[in-house]
C-alpha positions in Angstrom: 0.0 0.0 0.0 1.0 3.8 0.7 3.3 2.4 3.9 6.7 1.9 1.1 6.0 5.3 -0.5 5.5 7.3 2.7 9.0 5.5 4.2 10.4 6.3 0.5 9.7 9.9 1.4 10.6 10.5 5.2 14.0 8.7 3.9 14.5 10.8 1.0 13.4 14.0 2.9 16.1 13.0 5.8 18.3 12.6 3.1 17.6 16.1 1.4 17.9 17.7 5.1 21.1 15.9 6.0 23.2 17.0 2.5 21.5 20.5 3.5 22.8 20.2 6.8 26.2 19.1 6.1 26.2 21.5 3.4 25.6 24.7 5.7 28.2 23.1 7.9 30.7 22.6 5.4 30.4 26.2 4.4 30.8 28.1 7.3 33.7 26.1 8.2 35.4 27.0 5.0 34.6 30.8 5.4 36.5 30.5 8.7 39.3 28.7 7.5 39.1 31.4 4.7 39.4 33.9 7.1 42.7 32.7 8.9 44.1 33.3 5.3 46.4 36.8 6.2 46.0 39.5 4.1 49.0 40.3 3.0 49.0 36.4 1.4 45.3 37.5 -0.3 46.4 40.7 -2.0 50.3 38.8 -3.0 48.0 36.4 -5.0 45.4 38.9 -6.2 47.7 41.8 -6.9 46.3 44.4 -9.6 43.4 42.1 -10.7 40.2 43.4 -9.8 38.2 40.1 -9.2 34.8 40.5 -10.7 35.6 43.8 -12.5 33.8 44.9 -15.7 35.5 48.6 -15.9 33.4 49.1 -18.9 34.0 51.3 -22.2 37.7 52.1 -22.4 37.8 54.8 -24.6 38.8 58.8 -24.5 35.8 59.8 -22.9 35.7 56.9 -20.4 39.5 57.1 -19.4 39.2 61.3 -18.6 35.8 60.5 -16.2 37.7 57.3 -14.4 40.7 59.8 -14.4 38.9 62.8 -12.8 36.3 60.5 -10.4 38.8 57.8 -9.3 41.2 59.4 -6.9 38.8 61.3 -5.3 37.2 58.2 -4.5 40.7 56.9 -3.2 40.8 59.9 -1.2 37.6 59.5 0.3 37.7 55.9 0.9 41.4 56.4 2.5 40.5 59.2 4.8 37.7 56.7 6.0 39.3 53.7 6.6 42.4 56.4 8.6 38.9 56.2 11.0 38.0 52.2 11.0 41.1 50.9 12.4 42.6 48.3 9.9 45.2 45.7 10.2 48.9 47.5 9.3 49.0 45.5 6.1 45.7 46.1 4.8 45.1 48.6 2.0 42.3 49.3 0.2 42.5 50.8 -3.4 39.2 52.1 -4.9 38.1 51.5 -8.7 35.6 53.6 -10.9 33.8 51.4 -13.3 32.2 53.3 -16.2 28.8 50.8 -15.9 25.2 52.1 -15.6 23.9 49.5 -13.5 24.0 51.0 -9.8 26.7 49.4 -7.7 29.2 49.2 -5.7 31.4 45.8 -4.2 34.0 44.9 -2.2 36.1 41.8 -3.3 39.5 40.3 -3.0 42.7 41.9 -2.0 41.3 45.0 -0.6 39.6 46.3 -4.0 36.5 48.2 -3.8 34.6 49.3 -7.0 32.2 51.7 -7.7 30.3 52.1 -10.8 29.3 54.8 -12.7 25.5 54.3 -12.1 25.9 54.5 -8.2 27.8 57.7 -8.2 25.5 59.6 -11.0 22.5 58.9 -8.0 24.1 59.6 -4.9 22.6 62.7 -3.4 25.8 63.7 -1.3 29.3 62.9 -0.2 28.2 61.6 3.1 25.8 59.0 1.2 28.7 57.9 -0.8 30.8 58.1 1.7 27.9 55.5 3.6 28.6 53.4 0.9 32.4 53.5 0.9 32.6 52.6 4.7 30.3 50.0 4.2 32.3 48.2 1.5 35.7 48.9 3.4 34.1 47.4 6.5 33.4 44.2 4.5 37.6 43.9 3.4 38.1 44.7 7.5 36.1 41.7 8.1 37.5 39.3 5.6 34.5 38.8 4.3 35.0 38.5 0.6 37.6 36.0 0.9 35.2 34.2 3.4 32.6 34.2 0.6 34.9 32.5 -1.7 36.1 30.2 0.8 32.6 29.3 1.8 31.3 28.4 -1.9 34.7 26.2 -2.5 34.1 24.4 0.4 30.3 23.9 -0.9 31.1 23.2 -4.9 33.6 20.4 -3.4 31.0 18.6 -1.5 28.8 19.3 -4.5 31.7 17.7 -6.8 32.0 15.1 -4.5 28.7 13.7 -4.4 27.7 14.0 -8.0 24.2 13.0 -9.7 21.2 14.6 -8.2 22.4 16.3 -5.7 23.8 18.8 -7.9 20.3 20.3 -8.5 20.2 21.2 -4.8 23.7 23.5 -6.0 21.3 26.9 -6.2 18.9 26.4 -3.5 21.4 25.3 -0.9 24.1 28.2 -2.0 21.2 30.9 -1.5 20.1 29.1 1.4 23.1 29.3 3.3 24.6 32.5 1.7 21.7 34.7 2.7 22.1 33.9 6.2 25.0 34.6 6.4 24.8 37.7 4.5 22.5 39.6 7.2 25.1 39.1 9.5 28.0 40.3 7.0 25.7 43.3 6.3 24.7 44.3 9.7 29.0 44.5 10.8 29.6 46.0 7.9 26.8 48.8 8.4 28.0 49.6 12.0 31.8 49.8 10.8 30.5 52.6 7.9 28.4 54.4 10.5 31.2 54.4 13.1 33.3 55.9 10.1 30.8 58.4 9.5 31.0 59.7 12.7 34.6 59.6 13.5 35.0 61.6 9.8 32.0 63.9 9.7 30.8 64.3 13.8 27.5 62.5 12.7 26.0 60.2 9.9 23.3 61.7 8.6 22.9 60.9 4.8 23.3 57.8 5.6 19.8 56.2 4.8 19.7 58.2 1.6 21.6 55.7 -0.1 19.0 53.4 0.1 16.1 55.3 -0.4 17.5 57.0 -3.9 18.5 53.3 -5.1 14.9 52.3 -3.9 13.3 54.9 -5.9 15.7 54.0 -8.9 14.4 50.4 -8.8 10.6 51.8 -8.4 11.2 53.7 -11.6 12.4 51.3 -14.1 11.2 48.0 -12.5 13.8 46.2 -12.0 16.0 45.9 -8.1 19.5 47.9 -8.7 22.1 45.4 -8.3 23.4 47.2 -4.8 20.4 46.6 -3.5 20.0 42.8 -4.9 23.5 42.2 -2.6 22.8 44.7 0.0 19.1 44.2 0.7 17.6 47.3 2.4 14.0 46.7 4.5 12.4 48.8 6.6 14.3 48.3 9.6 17.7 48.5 8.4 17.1 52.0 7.2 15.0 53.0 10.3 18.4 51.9 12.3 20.8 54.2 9.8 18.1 57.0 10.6 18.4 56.1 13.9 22.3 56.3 14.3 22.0 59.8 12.6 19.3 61.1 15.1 21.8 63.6 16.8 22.5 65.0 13.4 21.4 69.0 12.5 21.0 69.6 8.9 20.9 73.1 9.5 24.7 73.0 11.5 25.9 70.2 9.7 24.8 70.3 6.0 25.9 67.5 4.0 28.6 67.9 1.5 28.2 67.6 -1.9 30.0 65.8 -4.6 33.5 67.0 -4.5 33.7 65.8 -8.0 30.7 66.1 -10.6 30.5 63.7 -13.6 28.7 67.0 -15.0 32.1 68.2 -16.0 32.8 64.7 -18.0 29.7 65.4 -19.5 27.8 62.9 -17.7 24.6 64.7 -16.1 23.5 63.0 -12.6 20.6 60.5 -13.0 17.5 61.7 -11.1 15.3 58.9 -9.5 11.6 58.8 -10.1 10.0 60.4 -7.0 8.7 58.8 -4.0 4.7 58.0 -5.2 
């Protein structure tokens, strides 16, 4: 009768949740082991590559806006991270990537990019300057190499076991990747806010990040990448409003753009407004 198919299933459903298990347990321990990794090792074997870097059109035009936009954005980002308290041997080194789709990344060997489509729609230094902290507290933590030690450490077992098990690859990678991730995100928002403060006296502008990339996404449809990777609900930006309650517009006025892309010719983009 039904008594062989319904053992069938509890087996192959303790199966499913024990190659889940081990899974989430297999990854976490390889994004600590990845984290033991010193720095100075990560950026010897990275060196100039930009991991995961598209910098977009090379031509005239491109090369005078990356010229013009990317050491202020090394200036910015270094006169942060004088504030956040990193390791002797751990540099970071800014990129501009001449790409429309809003975003910004931190990955291996201390590189941080930023692309053109994030920096046309932020509203002020500070909320770049939210989003630089942010990305240099997630080198400070390690976590990029973690992330990359974590999925090895998966696509092994994966490799490993072969067959069927393989179609689990996406569900159990998001599964245990976005748990982790909140975490990730949470550090690395306190780091950029204690940043903030140390280098402005308060964080307001903060919160704007997320709200102009919100209204960005509401206007053509689709989720800007930054906030696919760096998921902003209600409460995280209520706790970025929070952290800037002690903060006076009218005393402490945000700054603006130090360097416009309107002088390369490249207008900023305006998001649709709130409905």
């Amino acid at each position: 009768g039904s008594a062989p198919l319904a053992e069938f299933l509890r087996l192959g459903a303790a199966l499913v949740a024990a190659v889940a298990l081990f899974g989430a347990v297999l990854y976490f321990a390889g994004e600590r082991l990845a984290r033991l990794v010193p720095f100075a090792l990560e950026q010897r074997w990275v060196g100039e590559r930009v991991v995961e870097l598209d910098l977009g059109p090379e031509g005239a035009a491109a090369q005078r806006t990356r010229a013009q936009v990317e050491p202020y954005l090394q200036r910015l980002a270094a006169g942060l991270a004088a504030t956040m308290r990193l390791p002797d041997d751990m540099r970071v080194r800014v990129h501009y990537a001449d790409v429309a789709v809003p975003n910004a990344f931190a990955t291996l060997g201390g590189h941080v990019v930023v692309t053109r489509g994030l920096y046309q729609r932020m509203p002020s230094e500070n909320a770049l300057a939210m989003v630089l902290a942010h990305e240099i507290g997630h080198v400070r933590h390690r976590d990029p190499i973690a992330g990359l030690g974590g999925g090895a450490a998966l696509a092994l077992l994966l490799a490993l076991a072969g067959g069927d098990v393989e179609a689990l690859a996406p569900q159990l990678a998001a599964l245990v990747q976005r748990g982790y991730s909140r975490e990730a995100e949470r550090a690395a928002d306190e780091a950029a806010l204690e940043a903030l403060q140390r280098f402005y006296g308060h964080s307001g502008g903060a919160a704007e990040v997320f709200r102009v990339l919100a209204r960005a996404g509401a206007g053509s449809g689709r989720l800007p990448t930054l906030l696919a990777t760096h998921p902003a609900d209600a409460a995280r930006i209520a706790h970025l409003e929070e952290a800037a309650a002690d903060w006076d517009p009218r005393t402490q006025p945000l700054r603006p753009l130090a360097v416009s892309l309107a002088a390369a010719g490249l207008p900023a983009v305006e998001a649709p407004p709130s409905p």
